[in-house]
VONU-137256 format. One record per residue: x, y, z of N, C-alpha, C, O in turn; residue in one letter. Coordinates in steps of 0.05 Angstrom, whole numbers, plus 5000, padded with zeros to 4 digits. Each point is the difference from the previous one (the first is absolute). Layout:
XYZXYZXYZXYZA/...
***
This chain:
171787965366497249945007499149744988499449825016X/500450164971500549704973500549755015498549825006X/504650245002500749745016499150005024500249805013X/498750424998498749955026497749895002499149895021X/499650154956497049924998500449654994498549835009X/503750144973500449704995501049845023499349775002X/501750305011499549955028498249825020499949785011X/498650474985497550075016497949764991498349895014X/502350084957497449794992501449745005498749795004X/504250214995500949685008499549925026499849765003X/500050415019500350015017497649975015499949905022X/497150244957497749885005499449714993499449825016X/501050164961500949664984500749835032498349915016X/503650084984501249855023498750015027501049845017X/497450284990497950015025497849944995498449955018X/501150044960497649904982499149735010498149945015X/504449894969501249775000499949835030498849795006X/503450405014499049905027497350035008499149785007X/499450374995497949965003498649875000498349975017X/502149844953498449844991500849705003499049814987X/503750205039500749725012502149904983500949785005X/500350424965502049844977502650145006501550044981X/499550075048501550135008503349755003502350084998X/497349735004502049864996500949924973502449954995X/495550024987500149944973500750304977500350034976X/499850105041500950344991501250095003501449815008X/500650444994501850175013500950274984501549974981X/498050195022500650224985502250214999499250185015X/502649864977502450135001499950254990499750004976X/500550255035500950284980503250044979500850134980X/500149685040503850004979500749795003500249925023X/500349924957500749674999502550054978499750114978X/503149775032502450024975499849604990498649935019X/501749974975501249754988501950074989500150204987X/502549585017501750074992500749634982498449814999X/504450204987500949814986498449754985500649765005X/497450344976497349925000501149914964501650114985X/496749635014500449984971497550094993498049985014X/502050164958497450204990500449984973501850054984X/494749845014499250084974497650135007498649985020X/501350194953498950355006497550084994498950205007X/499749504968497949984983500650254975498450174995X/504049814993500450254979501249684982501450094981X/498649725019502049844984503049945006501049775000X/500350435006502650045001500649895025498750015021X/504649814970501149865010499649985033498550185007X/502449645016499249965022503050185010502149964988X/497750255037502450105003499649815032498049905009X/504350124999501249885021501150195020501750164992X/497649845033501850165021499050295002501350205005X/495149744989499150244991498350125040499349835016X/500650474990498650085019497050124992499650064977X/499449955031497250125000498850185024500149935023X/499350234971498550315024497950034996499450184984X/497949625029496950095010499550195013500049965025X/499650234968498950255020497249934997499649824984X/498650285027497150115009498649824970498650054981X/502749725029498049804981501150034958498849924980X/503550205024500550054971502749975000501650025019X/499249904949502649895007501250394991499050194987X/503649785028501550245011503050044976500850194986X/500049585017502249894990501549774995500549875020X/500850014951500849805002502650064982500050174982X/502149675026502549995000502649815007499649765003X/502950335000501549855014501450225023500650244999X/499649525027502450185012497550205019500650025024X/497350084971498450195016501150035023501049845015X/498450544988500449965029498249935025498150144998X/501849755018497249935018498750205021500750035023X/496850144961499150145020500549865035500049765007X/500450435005500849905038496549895008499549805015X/498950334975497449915014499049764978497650004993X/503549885001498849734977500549805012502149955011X/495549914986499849595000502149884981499650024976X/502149895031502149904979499849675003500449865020X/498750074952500149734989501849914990500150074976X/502349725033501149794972499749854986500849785005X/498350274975498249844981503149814984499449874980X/502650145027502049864992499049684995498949865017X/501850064952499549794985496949934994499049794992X/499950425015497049954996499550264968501950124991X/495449934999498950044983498250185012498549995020X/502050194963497550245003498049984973501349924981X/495850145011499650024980497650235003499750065024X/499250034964497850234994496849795018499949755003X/499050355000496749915012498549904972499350174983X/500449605016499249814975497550174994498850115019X/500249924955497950114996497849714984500349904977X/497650035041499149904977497350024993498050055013X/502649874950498250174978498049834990499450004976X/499449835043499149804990498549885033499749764997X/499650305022499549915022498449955015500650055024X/497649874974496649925005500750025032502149935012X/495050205000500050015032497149644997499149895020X/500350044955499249815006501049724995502550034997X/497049765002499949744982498249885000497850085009X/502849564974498149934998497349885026500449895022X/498550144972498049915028499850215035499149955022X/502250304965500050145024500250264987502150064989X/495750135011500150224984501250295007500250204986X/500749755048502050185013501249905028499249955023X/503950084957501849985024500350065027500349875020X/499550424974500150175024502150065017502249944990X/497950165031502949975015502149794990502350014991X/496049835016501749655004502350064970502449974999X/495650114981501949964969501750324999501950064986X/497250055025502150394994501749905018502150064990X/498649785038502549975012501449654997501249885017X/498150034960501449864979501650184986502450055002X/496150044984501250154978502550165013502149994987X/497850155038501950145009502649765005502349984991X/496349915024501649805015502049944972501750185004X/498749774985501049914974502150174986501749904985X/498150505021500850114991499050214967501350124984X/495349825019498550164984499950145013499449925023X/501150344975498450225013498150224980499850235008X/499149714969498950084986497249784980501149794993X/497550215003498049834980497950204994499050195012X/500749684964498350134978498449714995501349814991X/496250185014498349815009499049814972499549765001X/500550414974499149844973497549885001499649774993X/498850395016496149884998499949945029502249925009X/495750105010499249945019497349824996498750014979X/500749825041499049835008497150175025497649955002X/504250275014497550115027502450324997502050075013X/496550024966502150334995498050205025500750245002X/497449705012500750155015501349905032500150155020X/500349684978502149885028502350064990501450115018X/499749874962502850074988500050285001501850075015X/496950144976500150265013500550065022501750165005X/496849745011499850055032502749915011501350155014X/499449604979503349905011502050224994501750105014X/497949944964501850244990499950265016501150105019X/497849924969499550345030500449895025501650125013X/497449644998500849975033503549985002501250105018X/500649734955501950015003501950245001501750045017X/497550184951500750225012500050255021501250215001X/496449655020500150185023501249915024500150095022X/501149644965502149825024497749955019500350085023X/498049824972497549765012500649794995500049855020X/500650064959500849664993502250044981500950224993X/500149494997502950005005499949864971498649824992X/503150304999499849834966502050174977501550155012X/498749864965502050074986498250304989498550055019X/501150124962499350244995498049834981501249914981X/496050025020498049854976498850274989499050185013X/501549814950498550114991497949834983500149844982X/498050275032498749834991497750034973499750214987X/498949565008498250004972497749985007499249985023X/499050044948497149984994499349724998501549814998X/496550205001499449664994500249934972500250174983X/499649595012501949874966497150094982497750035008X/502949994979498350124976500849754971502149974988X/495249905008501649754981497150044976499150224993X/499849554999497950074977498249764997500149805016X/498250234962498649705004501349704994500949934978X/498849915044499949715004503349955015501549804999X/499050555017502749995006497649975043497749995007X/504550015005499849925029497350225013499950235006X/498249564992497650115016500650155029497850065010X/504150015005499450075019502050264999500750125019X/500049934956501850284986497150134993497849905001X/503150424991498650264992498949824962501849994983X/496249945011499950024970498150184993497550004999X/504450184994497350214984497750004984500449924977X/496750165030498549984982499450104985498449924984X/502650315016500750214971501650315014500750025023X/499550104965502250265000499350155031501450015020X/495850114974499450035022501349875025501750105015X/497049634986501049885032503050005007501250045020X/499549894949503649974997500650385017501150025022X/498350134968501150305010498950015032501450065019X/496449884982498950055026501449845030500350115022X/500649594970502149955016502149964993500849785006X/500450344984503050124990500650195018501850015017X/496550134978500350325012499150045028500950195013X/497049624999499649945029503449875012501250065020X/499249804965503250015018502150154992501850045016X/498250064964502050274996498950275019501550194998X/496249845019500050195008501149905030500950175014X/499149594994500449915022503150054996501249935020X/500450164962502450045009502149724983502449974998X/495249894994502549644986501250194980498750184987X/504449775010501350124977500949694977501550024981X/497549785027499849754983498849915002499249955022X/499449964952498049774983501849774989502450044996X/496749795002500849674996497549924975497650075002X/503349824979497949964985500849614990502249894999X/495850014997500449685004499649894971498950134983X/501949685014499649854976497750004976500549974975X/497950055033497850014980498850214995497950004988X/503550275023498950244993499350124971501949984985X/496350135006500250134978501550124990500850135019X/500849954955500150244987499650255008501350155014X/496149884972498850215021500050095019500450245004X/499149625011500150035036502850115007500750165017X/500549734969503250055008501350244992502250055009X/496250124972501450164989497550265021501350165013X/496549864988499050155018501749965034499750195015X/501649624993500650075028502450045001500750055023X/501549944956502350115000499650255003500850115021X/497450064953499250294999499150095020501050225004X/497249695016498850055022501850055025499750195015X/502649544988501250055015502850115005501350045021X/499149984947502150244988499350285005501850165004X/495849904996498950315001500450015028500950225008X/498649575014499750085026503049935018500249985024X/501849984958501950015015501649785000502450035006X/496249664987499149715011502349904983501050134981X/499749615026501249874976498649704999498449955018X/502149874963498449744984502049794995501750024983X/498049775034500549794996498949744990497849945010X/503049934975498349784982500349705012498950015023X/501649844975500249664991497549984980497750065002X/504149814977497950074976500549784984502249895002X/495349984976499849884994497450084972500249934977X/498450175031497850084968501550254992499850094977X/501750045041501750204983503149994999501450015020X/499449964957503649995003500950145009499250235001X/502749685010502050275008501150234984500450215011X/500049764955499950254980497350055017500350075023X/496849884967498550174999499650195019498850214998X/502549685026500050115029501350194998499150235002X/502649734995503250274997498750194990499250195012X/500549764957498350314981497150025014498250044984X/501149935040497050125008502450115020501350104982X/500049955039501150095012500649845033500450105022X/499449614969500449895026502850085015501850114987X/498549845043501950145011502049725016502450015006X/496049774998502149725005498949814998498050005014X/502449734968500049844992501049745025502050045015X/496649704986500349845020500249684986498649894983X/503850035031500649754995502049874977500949784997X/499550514987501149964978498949814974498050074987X/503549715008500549784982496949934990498850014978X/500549895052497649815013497850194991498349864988X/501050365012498150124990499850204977498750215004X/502649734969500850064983499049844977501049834985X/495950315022497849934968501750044980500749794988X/500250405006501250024978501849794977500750014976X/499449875041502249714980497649764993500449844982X/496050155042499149824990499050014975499850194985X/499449445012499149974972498049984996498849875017X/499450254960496550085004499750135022498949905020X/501850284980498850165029497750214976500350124978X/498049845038498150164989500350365019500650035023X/498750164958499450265012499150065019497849895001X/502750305029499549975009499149825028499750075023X/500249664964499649765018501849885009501950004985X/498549855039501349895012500149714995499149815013X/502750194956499449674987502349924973500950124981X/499249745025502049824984502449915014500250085023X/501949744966502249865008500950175003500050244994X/501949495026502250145014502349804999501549965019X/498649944958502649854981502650245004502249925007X/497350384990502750065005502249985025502550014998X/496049955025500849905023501849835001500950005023X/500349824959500749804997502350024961502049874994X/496850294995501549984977501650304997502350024989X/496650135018500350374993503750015008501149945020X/500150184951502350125016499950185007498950174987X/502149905039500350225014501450224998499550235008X/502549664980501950244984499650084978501650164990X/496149764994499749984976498550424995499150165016X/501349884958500050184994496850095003499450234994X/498749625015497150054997500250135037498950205010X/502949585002499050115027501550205004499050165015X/503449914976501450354999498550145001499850165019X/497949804953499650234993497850135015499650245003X/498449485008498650095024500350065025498150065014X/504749944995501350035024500150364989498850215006X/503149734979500050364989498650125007500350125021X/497149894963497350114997499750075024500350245003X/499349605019499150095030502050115016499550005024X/503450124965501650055019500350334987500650205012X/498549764954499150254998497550155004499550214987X/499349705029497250105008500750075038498750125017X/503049804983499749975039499249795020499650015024X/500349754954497749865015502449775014501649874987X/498250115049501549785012498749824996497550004999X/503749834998500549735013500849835024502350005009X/495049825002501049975026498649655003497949884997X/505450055009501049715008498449865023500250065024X/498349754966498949825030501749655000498649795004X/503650204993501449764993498949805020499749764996X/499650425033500149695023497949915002499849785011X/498050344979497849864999499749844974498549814997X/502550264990499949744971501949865009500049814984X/501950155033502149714995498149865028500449765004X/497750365014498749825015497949834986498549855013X/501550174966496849814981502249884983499049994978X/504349875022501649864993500649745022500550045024X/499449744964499849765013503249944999501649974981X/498750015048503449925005501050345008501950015016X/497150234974500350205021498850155018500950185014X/496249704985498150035015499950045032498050105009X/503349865001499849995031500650205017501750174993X/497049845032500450275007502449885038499849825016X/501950394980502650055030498249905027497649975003X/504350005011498449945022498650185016497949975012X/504850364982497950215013496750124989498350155010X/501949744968497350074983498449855020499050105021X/500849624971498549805015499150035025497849915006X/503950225012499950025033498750255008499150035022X/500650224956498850165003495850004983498250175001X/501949554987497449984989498249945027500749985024X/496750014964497649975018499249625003501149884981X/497950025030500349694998498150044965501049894980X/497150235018498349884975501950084974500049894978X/501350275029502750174975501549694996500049854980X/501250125043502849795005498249744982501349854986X/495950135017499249714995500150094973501649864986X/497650275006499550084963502049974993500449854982X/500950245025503349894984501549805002501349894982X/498450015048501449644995497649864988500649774994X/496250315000498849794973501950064969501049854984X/498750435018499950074971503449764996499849804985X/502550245027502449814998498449715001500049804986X/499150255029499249564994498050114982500050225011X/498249814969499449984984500050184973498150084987X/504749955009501250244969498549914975499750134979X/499349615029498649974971501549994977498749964979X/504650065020500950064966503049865003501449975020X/499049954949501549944994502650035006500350215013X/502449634982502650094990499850154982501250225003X/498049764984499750184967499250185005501350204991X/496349845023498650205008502250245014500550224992X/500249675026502650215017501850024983501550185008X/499249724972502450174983499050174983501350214997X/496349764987498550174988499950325022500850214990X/498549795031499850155021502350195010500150245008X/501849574988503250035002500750254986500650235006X/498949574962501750194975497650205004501050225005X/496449794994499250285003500550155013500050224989X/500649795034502150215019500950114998499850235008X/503149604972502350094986499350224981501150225001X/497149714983499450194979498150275008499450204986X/499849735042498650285010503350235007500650224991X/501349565032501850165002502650114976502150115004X/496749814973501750104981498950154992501650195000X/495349904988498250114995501050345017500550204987X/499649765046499950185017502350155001499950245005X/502749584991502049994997500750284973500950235002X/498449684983500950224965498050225011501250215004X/497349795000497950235004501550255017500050244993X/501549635037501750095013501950164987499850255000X/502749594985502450054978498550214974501250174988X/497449795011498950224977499450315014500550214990X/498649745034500650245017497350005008499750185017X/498649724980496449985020500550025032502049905011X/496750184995498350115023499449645022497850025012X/503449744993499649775005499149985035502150005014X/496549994995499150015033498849715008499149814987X/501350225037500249715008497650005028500250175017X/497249594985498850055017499749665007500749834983X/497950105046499449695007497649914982500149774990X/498350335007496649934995500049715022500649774993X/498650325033500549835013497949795001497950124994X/501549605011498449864978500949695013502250035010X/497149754994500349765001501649925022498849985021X/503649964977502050015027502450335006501350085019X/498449984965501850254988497850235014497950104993X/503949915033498550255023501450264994502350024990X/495850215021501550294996502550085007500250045024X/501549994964503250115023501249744982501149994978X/498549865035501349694991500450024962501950014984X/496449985016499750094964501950164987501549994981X/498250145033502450254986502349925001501650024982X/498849895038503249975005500149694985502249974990X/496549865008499749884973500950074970501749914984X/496750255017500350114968503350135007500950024977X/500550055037502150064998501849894988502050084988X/496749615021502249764999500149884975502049904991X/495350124995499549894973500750274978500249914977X/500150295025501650214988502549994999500950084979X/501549805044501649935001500549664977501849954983X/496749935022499549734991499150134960500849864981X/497750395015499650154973502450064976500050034976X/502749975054502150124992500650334998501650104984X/497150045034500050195014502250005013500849795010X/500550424993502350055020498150125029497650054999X/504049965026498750035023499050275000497750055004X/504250174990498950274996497950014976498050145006X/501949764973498050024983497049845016497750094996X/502749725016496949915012499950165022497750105001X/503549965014499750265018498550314997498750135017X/502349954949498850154985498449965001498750145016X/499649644968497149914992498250035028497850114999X/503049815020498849985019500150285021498750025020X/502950154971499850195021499550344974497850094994X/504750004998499550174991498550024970498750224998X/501149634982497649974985497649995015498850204996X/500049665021497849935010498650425004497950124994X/504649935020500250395008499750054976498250174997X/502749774984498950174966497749904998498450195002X/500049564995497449924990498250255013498750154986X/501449875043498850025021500250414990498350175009X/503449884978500950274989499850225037498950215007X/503049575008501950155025502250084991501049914979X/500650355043502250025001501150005024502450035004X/495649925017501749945027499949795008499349975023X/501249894966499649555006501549894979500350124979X/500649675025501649774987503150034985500649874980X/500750305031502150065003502650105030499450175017X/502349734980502050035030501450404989502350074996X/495850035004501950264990498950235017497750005009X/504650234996498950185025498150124991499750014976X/498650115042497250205002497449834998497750095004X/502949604989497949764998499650045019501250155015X/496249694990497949835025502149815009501449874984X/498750135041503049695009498349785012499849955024X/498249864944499849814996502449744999500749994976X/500149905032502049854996499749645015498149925013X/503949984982499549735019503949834998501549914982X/498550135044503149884999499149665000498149935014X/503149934972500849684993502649965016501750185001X/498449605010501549785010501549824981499449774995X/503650414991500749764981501150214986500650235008X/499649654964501450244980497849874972500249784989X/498750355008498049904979501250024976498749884983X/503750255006501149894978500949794994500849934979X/498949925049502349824998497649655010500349765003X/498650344998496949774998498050155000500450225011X/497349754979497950034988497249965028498250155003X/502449605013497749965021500550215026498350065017X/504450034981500250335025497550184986500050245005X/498349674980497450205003499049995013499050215008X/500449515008498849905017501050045032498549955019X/503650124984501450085026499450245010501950175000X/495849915009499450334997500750015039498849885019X/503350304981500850075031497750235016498950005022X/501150234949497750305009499850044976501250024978X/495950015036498450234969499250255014498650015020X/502850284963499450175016499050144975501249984979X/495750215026498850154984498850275015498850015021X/501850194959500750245014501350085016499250185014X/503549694992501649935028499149895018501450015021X/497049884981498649885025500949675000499949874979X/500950005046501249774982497549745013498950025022X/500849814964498949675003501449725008501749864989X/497250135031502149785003497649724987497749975010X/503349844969498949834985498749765013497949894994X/505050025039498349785008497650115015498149855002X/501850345005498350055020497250134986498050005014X/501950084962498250034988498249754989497550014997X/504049774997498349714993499849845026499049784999X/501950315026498749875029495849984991498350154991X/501949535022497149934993499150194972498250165005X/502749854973498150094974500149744991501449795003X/496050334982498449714982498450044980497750104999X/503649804983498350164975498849684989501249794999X/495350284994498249784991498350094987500350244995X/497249604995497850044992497350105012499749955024X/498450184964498750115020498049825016498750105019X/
***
């Protein structure tokens, strides 16, 4: 009965879809085998080769060698190509800058690319990001699974057009106006209080919720022991090493950027600290190497998919970087020391997730598969950034049917063009993204999209 019913809803899914004119850009299968598939699994472990896979009713069935091939299955040769898990990402704004919702245009980016999951990290218009969400899971519109957030919650003299509380009251009263709406994440911003921070953990701890930071008046220790649940950016937002940082406030140097060892026994021990509390860590590498001069620039498919006022903002911002040689190696070696930073946190055994914070030239989808490359570039092995990006992202997110290639899963997945062990830019070669078995075809999802400002 089970599998009949799973069926039944792919099968609505997929009429859905035609209906809605995305019938070429769709296709939905009840039994799909792939066969001689290179696979990594999002568990870490090694890449097997010559591997089959069995989608039944939108879930993976079986994976192996040698399978036998159900008689009624779509059979794929995925020979010399790459299979990998449906990218999860933990870090993924449905907005940016100058445009406060994506909308379609940005959820079939994201697909297009081989996300089939995001966890939004503060919203910009949380109730358009609701609404996309539900339209997507009723197969109305077309986009990766968005869970989505509350609006950013930050403090005084932090971003006027965020939640700043004027005392406890207002703080609970819209806390809990979007925790009843169903948000199971809060985002809390740089200049938030103490205080404040430790009432909406509790708040949204009691209701189910979990708390994410980018933080700066509060360290990351202090975050951890209040019960934060993921930490953003790493290195780069790690009060804790500045000098004169006063309590609470969002102040003092940021000399360690530049001098701090990374291996050194101070940052162990705060790496520790938060891996004994639970608390992930989650990697935005591609948007910090786009504010580096000499790596700044964005592909051509980025470019060709901007809006003319997008495309103009960024060939000024290149003719006018404003900064030094010096300046870009300063930029450089900070990088380095974020990805070493991210790097031990990983090796110590933390919780490390990987999202775009899509932002400047660095578009949704595109981003990610970015950060793949600069994980690789971290000294990450391919299955270990694979991990970060698929099945950790499924632990932050505290799923068990996403971000892994293993039977009785959701058959999130996306076959690559290439052998991605064996180069690093086959992230970028995405042939199908198929989520819930249903499969995407990529060019046809970025036909006329255009992502701009509002």
């Amino acid at each position: 009965m089970f599998k009949k019913l799973n069926f039944f809803l792919l099968l609505i899914a997929a009429l859905n879809f035609s209906a809605s004119g995305f019938d070429e850009a769709v296709q939905g299968e009840s039994l799909l085998l792939i066969k001689n598939a290179n696979l990594i699994d999002g568990t870490g472990r090694p890449m097997r080769r010559g591997i089959y896979i069995v989608v039944e009713n939108g879930s993976f069935k079986e994976i192996g060698k040698d399978l036998k091939v159900p008689g009624n299955a779509r059979v794929i040769d995925a020979s010399g190509n790459t299979i990998i898990p449906g990218i999860i990402g933990a870090h993924n704004h449905m907005h940016i800058p100058g445009n406060t919702f994506l909308g379609e245009a940005g959820s079939k980016l994201y697909l297009a690319s081989g996300v089939t999951t995001i966890q939004t990290c503060g919203s910009a218009s949380p109730f358009k990001e609701l609404e996309l969400s539900k339209e997507i899971e009723k197969a109305i519109a077309i986009g990766p699974e968005i869970i989505p957030s509350a609006p950013y919650f930050t403090g005084p003299g932090g971003n006027p057009n965020m939640i700043i509380p004027r005392n406890e009251k207002h703080l609970k009263d819209t806390l809990n106006f979007w925790l009843d709406k169903g948000i199971k994440w809060v985002k809390v911003y740089r200049n938030i209080r103490p205080s404040d921070l430790e009432i909406i953990i509790k708040e949204a701890h009691e209701a189910g919720a979990k708390v994410r930071g980018h933080f700066c008046s509060v360290t990351f220790e202090e975050a951890a022991l209040m019960g934060i649940d993921v930490i953003e950016h790493g290195l780069n937002s790690a009060s804790d090493f500045r000098t004169h940082k006063a309590n609470g406030k969002c102040s003092g140097g940021r000399e360690y950027m530049d001098e701090l060892d990374t291996g050194s026994e101070e940052v162990r021990k705060l790496l520790q600290l938060l891996i004994d509390n639970d608390v992930s860590l989650n990697s935005t590498l591609a948007i910090y190497e786009a504010s580096i001069p000499g790596r700044a620039f964005a592909e051509d498919r980025s470019i060709n998919l901007m809006s003319e006022e997008l495309r103009e903002a960024y060939q000024n911002r290149m003719k006018n970087h404003g900064e030094s040689e010096a300046d870009g190696r300063i930029r450089q070696d900070r990088l380095k020391r974020i990805m070493a930073f991210e790097k031990l946190f990983y090796k110590m055994g933390g919780n490390l997730t990987s999202g775009v914070d899509a932002g400047r030239h660095v578009l949704p989808g595109f981003g990610d598969q970015r950060n793949f490359e600069l994980l690789i570039e971290a000294g990450f092995t391919s299955e270990e950034a694979i991990k970060i990006m698929t099945g950790n992202g499924a632990k932050m997110l505290s799923r068990h049917d996403i971000g892994t290639i293993e039977a009785g899963k959701r058959a999130d997945f996306v076959i690559l063009k290439g052998d991605l062990s064996e180069q690093a830019s086959v992230i970028k070669e995405v042939e199908n993204v198929y989520k819930k078995g249903i499969r995407y075809d990529p060019e046809l999802l970025l036909e006329k999209l255009q992502i701009g400002r509002e």
